[in-house]
N, CA, C and O atoms as a DFTB+ gen file, in Angstrom:
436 C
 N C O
     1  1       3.454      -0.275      10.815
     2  2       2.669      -0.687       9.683
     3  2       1.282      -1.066      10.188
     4  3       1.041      -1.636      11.252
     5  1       0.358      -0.643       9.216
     6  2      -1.305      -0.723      10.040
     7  2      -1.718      -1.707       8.436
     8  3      -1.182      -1.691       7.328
     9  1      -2.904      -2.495       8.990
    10  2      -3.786      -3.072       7.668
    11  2      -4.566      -1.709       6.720
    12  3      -4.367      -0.521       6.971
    13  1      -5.209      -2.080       5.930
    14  2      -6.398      -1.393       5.679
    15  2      -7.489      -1.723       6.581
    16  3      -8.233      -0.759       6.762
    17  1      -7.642      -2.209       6.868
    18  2      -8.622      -2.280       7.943
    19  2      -8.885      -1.668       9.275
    20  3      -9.945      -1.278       9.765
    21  1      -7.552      -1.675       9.794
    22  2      -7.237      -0.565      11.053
    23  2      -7.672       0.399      10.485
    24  3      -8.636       1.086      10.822
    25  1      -6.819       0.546       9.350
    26  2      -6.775       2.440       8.974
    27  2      -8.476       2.671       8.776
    28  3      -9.117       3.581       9.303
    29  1      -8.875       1.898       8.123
    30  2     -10.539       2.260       7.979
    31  2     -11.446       2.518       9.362
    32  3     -12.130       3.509       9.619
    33  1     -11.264       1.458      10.076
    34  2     -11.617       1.804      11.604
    35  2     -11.618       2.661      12.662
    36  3     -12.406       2.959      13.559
    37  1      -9.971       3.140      12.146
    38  2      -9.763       4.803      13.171
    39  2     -10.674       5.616      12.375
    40  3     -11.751       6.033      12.800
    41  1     -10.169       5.850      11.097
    42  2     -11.217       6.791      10.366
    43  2     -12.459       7.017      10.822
    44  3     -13.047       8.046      11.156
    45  1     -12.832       5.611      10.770
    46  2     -14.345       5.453      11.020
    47  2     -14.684       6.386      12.361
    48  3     -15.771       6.964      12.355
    49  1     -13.872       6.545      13.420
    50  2     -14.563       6.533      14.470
    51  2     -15.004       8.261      14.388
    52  3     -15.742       8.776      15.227
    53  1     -14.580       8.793      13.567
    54  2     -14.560      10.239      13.224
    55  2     -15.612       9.853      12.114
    56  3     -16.706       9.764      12.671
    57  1     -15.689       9.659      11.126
    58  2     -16.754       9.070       9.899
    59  2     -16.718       8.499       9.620
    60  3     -15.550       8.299       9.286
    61  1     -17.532       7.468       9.299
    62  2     -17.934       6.372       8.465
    63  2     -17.796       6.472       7.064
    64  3     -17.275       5.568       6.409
    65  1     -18.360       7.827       6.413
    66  2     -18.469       8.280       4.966
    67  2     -16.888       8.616       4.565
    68  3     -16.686       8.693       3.352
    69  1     -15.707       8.833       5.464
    70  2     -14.291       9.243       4.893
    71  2     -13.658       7.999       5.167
    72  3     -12.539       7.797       4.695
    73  1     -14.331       6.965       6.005
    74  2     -13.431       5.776       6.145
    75  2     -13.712       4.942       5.028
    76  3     -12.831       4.190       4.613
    77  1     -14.900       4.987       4.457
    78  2     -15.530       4.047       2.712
    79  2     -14.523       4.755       1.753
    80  3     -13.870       4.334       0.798
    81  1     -14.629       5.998       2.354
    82  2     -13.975       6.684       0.960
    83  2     -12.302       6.628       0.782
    84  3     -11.758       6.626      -0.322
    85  1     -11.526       6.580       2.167
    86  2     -10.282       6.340       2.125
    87  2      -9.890       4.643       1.344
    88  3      -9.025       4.300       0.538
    89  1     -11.077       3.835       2.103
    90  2     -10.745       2.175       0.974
    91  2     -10.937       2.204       0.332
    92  3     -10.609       1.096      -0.092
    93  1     -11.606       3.016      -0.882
    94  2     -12.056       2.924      -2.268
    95  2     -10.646       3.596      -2.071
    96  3      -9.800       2.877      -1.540
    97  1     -10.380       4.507      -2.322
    98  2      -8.692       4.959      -2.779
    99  2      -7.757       4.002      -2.552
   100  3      -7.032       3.445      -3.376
   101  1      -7.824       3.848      -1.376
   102  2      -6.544       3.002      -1.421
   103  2      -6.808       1.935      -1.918
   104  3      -5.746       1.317      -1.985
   105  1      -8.221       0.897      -2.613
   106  2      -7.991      -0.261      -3.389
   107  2      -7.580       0.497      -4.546
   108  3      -6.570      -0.104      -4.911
   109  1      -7.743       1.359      -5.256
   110  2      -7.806       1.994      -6.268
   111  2      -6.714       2.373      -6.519
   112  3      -6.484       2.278      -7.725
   113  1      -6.008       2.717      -6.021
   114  2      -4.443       3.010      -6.182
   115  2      -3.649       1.720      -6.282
   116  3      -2.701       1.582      -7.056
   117  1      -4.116       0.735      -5.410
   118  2      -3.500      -1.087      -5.722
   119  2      -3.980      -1.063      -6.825
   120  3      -3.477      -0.383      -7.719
   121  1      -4.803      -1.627      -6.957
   122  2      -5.548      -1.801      -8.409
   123  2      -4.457      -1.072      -9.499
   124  3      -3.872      -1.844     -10.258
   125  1      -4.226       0.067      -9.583
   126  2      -3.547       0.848     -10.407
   127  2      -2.201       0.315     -10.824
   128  3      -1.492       0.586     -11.793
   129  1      -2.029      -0.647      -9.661
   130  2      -0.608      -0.662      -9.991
   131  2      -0.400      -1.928     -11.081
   132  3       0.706      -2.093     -11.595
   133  1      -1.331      -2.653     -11.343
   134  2      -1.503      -4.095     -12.457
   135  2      -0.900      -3.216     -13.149
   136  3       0.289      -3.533     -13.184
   137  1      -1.132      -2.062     -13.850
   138  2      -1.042      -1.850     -14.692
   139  2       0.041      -0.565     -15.169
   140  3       0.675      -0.334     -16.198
   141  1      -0.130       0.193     -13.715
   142  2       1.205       1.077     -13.903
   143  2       1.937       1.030     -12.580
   144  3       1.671       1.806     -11.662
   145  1       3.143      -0.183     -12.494
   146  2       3.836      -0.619     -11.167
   147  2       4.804       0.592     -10.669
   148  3       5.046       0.972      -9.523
   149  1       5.267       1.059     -11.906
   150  2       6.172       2.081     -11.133
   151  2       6.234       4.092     -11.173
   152  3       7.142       4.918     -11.081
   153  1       4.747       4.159     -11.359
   154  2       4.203       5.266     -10.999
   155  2       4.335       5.812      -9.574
   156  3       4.029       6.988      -9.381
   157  1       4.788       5.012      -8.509
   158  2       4.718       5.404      -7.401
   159  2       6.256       6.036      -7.270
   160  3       6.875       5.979      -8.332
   161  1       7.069       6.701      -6.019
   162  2       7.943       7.246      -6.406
   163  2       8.538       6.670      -5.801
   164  3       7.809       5.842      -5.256
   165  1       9.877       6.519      -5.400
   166  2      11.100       5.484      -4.658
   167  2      11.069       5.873      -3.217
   168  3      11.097       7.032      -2.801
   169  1      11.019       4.957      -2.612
   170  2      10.936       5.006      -0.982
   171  2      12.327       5.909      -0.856
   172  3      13.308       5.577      -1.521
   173  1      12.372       7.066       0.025
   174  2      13.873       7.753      -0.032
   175  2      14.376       6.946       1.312
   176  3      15.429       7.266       1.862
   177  1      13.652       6.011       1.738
   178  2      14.626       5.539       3.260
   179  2      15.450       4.548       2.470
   180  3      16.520       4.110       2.892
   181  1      14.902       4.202       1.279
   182  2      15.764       2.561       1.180
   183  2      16.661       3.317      -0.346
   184  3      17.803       2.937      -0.602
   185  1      16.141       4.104      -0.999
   186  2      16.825       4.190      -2.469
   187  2      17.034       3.192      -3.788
   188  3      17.952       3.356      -4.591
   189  1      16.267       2.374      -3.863
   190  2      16.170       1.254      -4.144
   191  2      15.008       1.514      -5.449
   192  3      14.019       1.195      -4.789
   193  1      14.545       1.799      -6.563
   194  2      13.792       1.536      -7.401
   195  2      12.735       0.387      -7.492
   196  3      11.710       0.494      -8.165
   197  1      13.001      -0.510      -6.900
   198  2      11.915      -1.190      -6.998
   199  2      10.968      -1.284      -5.585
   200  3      10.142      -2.175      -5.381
   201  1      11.259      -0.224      -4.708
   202  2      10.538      -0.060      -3.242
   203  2       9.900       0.858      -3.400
   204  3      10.470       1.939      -3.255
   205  1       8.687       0.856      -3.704
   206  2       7.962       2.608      -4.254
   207  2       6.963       2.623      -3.329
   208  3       6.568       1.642      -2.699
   209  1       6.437       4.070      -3.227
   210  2       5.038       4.579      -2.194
   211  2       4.152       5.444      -3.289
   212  3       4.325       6.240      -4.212
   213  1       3.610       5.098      -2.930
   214  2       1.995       5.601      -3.350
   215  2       1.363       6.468      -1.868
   216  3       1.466       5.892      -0.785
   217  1       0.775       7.752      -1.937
   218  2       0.206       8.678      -0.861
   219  2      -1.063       8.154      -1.074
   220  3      -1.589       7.921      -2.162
   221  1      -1.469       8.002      -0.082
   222  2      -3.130       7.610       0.109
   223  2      -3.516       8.389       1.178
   224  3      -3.336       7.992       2.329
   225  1      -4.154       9.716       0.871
   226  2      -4.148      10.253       2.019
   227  2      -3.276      10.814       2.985
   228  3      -2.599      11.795       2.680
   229  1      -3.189      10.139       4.490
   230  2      -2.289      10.993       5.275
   231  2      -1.287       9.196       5.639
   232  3      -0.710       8.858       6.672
   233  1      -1.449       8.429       4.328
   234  2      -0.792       6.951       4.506
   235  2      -0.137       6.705       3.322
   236  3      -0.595       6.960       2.208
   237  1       0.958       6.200       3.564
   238  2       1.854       5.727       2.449
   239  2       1.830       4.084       2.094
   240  3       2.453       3.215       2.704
   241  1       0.993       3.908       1.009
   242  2       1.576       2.421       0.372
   243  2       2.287       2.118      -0.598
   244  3       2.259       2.270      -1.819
   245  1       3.549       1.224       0.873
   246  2       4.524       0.939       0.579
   247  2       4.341      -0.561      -0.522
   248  3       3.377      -1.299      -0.317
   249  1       5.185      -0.842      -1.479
   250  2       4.904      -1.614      -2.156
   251  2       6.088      -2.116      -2.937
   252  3       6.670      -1.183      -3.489
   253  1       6.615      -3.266      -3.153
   254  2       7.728      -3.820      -3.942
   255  2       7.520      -4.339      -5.069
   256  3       6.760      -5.306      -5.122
   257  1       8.219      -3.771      -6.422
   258  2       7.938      -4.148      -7.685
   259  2       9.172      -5.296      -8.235
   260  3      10.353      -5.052      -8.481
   261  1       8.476      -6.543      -8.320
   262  2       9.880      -7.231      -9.384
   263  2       9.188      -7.612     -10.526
   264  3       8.018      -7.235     -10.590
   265  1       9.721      -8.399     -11.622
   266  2       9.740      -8.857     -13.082
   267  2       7.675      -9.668     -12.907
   268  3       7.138     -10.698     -12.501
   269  1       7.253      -8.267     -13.559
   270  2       5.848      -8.996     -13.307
   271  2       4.634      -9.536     -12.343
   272  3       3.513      -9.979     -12.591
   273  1       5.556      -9.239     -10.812
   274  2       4.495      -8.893     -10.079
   275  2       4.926      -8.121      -8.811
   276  3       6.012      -8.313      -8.264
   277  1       4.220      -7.444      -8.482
   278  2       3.937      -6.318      -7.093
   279  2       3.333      -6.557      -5.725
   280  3       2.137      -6.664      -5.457
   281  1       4.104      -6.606      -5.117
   282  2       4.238      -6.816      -3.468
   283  2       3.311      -5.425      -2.692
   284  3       3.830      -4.316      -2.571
   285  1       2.061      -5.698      -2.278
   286  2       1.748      -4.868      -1.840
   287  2       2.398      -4.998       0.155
   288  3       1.965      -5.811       0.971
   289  1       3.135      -4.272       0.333
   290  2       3.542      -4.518       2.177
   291  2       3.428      -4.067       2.788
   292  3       3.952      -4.347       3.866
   293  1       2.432      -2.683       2.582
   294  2       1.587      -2.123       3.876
   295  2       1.460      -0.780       3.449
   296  3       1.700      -0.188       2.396
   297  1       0.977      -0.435       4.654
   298  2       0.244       0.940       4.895
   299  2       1.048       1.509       6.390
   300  3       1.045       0.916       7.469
   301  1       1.761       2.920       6.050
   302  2       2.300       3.204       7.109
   303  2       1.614       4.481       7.133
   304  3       0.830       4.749       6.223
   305  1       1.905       5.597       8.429
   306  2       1.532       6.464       8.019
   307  2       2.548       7.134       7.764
   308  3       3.651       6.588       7.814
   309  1       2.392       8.725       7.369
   310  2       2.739       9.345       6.601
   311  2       4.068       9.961       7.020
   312  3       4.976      10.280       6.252
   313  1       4.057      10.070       8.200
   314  2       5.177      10.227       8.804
   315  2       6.169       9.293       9.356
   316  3       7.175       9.735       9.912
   317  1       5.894       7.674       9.206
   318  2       6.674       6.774       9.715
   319  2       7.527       6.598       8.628
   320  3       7.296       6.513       7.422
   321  1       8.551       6.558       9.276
   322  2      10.547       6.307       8.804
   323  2      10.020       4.451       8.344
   324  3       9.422       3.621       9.029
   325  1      10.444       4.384       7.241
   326  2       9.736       2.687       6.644
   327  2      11.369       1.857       7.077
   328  3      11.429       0.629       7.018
   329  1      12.393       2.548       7.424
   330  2      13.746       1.464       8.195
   331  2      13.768       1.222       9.354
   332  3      14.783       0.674       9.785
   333  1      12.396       1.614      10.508
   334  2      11.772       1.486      11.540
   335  2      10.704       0.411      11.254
   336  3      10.014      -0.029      12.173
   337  1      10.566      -0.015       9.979
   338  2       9.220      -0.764      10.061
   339  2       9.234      -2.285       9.381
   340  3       8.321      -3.041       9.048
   341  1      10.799      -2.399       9.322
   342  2      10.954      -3.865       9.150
   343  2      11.713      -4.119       7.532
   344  3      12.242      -3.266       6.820
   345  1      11.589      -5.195       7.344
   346  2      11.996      -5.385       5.701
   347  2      11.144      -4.902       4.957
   348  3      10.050      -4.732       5.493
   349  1      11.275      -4.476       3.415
   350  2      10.199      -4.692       2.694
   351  2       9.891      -5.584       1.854
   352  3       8.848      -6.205       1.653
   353  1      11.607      -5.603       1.039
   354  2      11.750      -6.595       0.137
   355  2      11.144      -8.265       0.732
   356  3      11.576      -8.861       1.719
   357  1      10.202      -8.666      -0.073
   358  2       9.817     -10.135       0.548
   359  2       9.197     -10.115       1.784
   360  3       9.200     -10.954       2.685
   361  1       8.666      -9.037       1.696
   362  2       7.462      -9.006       3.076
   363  2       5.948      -9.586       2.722
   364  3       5.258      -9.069       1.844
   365  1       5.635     -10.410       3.296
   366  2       4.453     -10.859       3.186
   367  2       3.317     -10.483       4.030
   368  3       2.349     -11.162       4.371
   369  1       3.663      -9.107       4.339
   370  2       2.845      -8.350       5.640
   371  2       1.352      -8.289       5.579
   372  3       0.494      -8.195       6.457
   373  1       1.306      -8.363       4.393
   374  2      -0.373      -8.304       3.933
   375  2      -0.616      -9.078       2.791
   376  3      -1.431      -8.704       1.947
   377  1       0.003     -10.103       2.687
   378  2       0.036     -11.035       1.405
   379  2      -1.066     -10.929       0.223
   380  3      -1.995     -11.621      -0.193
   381  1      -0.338      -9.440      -0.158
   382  2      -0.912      -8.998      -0.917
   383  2      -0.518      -8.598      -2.426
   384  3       0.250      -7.642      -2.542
   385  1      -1.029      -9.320      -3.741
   386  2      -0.095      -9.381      -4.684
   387  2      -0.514      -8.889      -6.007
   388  3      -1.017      -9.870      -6.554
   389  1      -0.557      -8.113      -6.622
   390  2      -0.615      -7.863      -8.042
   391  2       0.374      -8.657      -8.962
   392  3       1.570      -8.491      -9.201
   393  1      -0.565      -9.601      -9.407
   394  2       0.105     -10.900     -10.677
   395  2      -0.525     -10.691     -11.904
   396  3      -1.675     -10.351     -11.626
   397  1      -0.427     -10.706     -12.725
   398  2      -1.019     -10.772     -14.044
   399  2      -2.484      -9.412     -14.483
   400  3      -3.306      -9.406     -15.399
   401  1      -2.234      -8.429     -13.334
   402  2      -3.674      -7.747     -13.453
   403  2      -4.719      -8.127     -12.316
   404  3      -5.861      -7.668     -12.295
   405  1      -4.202      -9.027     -11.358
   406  2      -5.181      -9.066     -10.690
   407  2      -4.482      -8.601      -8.969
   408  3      -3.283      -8.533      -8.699
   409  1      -5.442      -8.383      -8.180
   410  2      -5.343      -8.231      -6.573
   411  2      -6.319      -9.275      -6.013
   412  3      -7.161      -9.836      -6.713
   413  1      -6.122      -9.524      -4.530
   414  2      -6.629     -10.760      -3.878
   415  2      -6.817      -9.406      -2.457
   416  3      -6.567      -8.219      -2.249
   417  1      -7.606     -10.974      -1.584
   418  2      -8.003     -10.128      -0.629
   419  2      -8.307      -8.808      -0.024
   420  3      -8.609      -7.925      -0.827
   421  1      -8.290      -8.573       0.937
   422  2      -9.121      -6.450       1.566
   423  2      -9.092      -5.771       0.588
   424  3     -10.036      -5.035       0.300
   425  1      -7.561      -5.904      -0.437
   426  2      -7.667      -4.544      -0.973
   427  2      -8.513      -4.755      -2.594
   428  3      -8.320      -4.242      -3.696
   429  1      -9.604      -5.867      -2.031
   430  2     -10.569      -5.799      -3.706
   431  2     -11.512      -6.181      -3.087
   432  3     -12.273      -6.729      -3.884
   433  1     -12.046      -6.215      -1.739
   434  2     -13.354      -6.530      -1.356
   435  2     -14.156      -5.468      -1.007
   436  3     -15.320      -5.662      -0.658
């Protein structure tokens, strides 16, 4: 599991202009989820409906949906097995939360 911030940084070192543009997506896809939580599709490692991914690129955000708010818990890449990468349920990996319509920290700055 990488931050957004890593991921922007490797990018970067190849471009600057695809690493702005990969964080505008990927806030943008958080963002998305206030409002549509389970657009993303079911993690197939766990089978579980409320463990969904969103593609961002060549990165998957992973994310946990319960009664009203959304667990954002990382950014893997695209090829990492997510039962190699820890819990999800109640991960506070990036204490990152969609409550009521809103997001906090990296992924709205």
């Amino acid at each position: 599991m990488i931050d957004l911030e890593t991921a922007a940084s490797y990018i970067a070192q190849d471009s600057a202009r695809y690493a702005a543009a990969f964080v505008r997506e990927a806030r943008d896809a958080a963002r998305s989820l206030a409002c549509l939580a389970e657009r993303g599709r079911v993690v197939p490692e766990f089978k579980d409906p409320s463990i969904r991914e969103l593609f961002v690129r060549n990165f998957r955000l992973i994310y946990h949906v319960t009664e009203g708010t959304v667990y954002i818990t990382g950014l893997f890449t695209a090829h990492a097995i997510c039962s190699d990468c820890g819990s999800v349920k109640g991960s506070k990996a990036l204490n990152e939360t969609v409550s009521g319509g809103s997001l906090s920290s990296c992924w709205l700055q």
